[in-house]
C-alpha positions in Angstrom: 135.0 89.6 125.3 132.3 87.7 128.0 133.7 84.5 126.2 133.4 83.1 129.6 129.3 83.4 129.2 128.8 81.8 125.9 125.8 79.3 125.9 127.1 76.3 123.8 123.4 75.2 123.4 122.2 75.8 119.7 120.1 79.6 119.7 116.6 79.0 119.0 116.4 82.0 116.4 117.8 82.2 113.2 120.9 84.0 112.9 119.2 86.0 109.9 117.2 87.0 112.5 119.2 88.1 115.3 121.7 89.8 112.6 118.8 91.4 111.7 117.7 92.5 115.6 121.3 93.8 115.8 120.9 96.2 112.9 117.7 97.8 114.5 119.2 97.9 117.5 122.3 99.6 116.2 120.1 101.9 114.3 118.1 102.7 117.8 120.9 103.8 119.0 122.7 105.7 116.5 119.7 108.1 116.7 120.4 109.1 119.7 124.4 109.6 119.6 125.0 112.7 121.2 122.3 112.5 123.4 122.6 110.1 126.6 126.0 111.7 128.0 127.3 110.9 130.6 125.7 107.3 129.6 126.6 105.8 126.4 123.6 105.5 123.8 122.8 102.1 123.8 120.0 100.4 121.7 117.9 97.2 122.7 115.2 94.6 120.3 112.5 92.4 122.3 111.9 88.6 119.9 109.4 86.5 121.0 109.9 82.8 120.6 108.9 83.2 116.7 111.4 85.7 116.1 108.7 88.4 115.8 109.9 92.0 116.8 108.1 93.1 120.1 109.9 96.3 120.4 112.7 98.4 119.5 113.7 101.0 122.1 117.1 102.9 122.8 118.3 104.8 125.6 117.5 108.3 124.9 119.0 110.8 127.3 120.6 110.6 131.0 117.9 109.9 133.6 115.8 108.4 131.4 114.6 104.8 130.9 117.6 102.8 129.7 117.4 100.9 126.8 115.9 97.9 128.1 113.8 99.4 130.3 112.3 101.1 128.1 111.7 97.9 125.3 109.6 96.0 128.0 108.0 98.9 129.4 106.7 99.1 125.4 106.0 95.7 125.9 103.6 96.1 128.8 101.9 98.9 127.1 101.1 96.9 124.2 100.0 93.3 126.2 103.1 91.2 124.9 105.0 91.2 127.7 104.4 87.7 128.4 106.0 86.9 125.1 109.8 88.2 125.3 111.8 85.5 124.7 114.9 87.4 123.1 116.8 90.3 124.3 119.0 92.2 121.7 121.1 95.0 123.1 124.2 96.4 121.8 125.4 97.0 125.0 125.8 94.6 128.0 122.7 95.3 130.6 123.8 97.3 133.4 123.6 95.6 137.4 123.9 98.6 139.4 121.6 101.0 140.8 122.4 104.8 139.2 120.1 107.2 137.9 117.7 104.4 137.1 117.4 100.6 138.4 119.4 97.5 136.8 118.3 96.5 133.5 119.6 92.8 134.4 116.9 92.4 137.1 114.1 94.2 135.0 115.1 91.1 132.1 115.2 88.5 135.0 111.5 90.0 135.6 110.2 88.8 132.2 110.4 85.4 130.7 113.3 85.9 128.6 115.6 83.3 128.2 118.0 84.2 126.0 120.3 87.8 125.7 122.3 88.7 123.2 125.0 91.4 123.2 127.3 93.2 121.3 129.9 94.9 123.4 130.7 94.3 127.1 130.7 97.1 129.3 133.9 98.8 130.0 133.4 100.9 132.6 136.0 100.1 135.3 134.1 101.8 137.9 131.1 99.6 137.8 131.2 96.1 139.7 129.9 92.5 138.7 128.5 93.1 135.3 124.8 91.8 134.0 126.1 89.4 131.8 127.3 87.2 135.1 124.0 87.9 136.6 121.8 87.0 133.6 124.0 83.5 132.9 123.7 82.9 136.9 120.2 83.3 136.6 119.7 80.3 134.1 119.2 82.5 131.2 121.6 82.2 127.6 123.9 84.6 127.2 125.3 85.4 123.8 127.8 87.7 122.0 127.4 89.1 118.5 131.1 88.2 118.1 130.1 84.5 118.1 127.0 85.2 115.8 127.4 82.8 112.7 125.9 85.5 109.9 127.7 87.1 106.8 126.8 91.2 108.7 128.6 89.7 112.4 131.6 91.2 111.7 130.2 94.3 110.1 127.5 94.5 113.0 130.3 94.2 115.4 132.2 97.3 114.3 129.3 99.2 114.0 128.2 98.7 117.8 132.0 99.0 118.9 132.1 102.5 117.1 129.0 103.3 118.8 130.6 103.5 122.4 133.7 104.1 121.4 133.5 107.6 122.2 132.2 106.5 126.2 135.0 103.4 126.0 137.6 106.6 125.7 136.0 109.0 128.1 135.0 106.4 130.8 138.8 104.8 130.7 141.2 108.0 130.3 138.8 110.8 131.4 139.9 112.1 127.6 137.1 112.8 124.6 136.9 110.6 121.4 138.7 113.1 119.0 137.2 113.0 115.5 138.7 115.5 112.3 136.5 116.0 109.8 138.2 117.6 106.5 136.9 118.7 103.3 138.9 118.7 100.4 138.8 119.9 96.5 139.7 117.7 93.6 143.4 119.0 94.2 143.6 118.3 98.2 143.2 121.8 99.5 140.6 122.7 102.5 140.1 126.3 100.6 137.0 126.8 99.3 136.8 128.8 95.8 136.2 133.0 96.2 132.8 133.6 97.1 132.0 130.2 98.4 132.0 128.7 101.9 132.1 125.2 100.6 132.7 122.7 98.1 130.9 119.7 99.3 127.8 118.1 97.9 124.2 118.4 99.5 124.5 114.5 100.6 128.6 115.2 102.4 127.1 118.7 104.1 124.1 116.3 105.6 126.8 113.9 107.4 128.8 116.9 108.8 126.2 118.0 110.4 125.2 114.1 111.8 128.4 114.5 113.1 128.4 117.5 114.8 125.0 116.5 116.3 126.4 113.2 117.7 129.2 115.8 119.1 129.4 116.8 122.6 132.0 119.7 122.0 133.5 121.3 118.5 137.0 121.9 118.7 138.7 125.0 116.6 141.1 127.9 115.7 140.3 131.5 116.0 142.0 131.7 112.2 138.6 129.8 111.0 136.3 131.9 113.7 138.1 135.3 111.7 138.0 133.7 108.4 134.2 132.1 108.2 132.5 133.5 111.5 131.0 130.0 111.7 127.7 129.2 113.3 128.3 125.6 114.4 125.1 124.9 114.6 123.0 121.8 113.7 120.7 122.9 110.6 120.2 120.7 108.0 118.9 117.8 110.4 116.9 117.7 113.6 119.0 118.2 116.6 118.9 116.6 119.8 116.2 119.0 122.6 117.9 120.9 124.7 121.4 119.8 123.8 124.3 122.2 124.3 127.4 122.1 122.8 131.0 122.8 124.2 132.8 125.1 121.5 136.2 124.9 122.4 138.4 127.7 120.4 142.2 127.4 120.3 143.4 131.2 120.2 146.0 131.9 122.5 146.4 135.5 121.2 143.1 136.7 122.5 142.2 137.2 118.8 138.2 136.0 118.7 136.1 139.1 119.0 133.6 138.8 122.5 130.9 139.7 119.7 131.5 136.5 118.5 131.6 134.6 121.7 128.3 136.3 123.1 126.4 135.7 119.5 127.8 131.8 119.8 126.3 131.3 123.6 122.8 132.6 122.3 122.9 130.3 119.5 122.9 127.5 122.2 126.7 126.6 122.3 128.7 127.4 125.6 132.2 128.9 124.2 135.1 128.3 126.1 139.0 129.3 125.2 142.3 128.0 125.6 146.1 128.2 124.9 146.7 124.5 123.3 145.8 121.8 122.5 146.0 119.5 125.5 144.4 121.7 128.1 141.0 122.0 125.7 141.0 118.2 125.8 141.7 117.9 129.2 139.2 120.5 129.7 136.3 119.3 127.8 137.1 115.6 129.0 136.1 117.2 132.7 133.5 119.1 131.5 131.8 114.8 130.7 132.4 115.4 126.7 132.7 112.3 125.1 133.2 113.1 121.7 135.0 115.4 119.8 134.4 117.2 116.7 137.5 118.9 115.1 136.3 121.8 112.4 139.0 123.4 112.0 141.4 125.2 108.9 143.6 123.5 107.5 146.8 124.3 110.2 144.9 123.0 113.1 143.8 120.4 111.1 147.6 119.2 110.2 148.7 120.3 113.4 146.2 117.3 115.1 146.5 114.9 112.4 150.5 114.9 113.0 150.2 114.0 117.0 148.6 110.7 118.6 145.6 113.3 120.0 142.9 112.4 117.4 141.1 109.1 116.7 139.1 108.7 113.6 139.5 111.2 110.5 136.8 111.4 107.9 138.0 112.9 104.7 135.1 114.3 102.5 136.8 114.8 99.1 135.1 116.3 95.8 135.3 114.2 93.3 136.9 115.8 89.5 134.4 114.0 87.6 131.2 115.6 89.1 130.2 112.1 90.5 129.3 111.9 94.1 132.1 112.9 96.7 134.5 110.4 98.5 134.2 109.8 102.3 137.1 108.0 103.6 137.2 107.1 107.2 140.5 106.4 108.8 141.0 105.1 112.6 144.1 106.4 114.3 146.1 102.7 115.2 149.2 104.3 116.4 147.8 105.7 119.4 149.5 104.3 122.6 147.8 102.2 125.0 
């Protein structure tokens, strides 16, 4: 994508370096996954001519500074604004007035000369792209994809993963589904008598990563009856002020409204519903982006059997006592 951009002309950096930029960038943004909704978290790395980081910045929550707004403003704080040379950003600088002004003129306001970006922005509600304005305005435009390092491709698929959950939303008006499962040493989701869990300390950490990153948890009243989960984010700082959608499948009226009312003062806004497609529909209304399915191991079947979900990470305990296996699976089927 923006092959119609590229800058032929050698890049003055290394590509150690930008690879490198990338990576923090990335890592920006990841940290605030969850977060920026309705936006899409986006991360952004100021270089001078040297290759020296001036900042690293990400967008951080809707109606805030976006990503590279926020880098230069860091910049002027610290006196080296007059030094940006590079712009980093794993997503392509908007050139619209929303919430906040157009990062493409606030770049064309500093003496860079050279962006680089990872994904192009796929919102098809938003006309004439920065990338177009940036090359138009003399400056080198670049794409990880044409990045000549040994991480490119990895880099690539890391920033595509990042927004894949706004790529979704923004172009079907449906949420990113992701199905998290654990499993034994045998296969089965049942945790031994007396237990709640089989997992290791390091697998429970990324669950709850991923239910932070998570705009709504989908499950079944069978798990709310079984477990009377809290669905909570505990074993890692979450994200201030964020409230969760917690979407429950029970179409017999079965959840107890003791349940429901104990769920809304932990923070998470329960909401019920007869299948499947209406919760999606639903949530995808209610500006959820991503979907977290934790769920028993019916639910979980019933979604891995249709074309609904869209990555499934499958936490399984290993029978020698050695650190679990996380297997991470894309859905390629889906239509479209």
């Amino acid at each position: 994508m923006g092959a119609e951009y590229y800058d032929t002309a050698p890049s003055l950096l290394a590509p150690g370096v930008i690879a490198d930029a990338f990576a923090r960038a990335i890592s920006a943004a990841t940290d605030y996954a969850g977060a920026t909704s309705p936006n899409p978290p986006v991360g952004c790395v100021l270089l001078d001519a040297s290759g020296e980081i001036l900042a690293v910045e990400a967008h951080r929550k809707a109606g805030d500074l976006h990503a590279e707004a926020r880098a230069i403003a860091a910049c002027r704080v610290a006196g080296t604004i007059d030094r940006i040379h590079t712009v980093v950003v794993t997503l392509e600088p908007c050139n619209h007035h929303g919430r906040t002004p157009p990062c493409a003129e606030a770049i064309l306001a500093t003496p860079a000369r050279e962006v680089w970006i990872a994904e192009t922005d796929p919102n098809p509600r938003v006309e004439g792209g920065g990338a177009p304005r940036l090359a138009t305005a003399g400056l080198s435009v670049r794409y990880l994809t044409e990045l000549d390092h040994s991480n490119a491709a990895r880099l690539a698929g890391e920033a595509q993963r990042l927004i894949a959950p706004f790529v979704k939303w923004v172009t079907t008006g449906i949420p990113f589904i992701t199905v998290k499962q654990a499993l034994d040493e045998t296969g089965s989701m049942i945790p031994p008598a007396g237990h709640r869990t089989f997992t290791s300390e390091t697998s429970l950490t990324l669950a709850h990563r991923m239910r932070r990153r998570a705009d709504a948890i989908l499950t079944g009243s069978g798990t709310i009856l079984a477990d009377n989960p809290e669905f909570t984010v505990r074993r890692i700082p979450d994200h201030p002020g964020k409230s969760r959608i917690l979407a429950i499948l029970d179409r017999t009226g079965r959840v107890p409204v003791d349940y429901l009312t104990e769920a809304a003062q932990r923070g998470l806004r329960p909401m019920l519903f007869d299948d499947i497609g209406e919760a999606l529909t639903r949530l995808g209304s209610e500006g959820a982006h991503e979907v977290l399915v934790e769920a028993g191991p019916t639910l979980t079947d019933t979604i891995l059997a249709t074309d609904f979900w869209d990555e499934h990470v499958a936490i399984k305990k290993a029978g020698d006592g050695g650190p679990d296996h996380i297997t991470i699976s894309r859905n390629h089927t889906k239509k479209g």
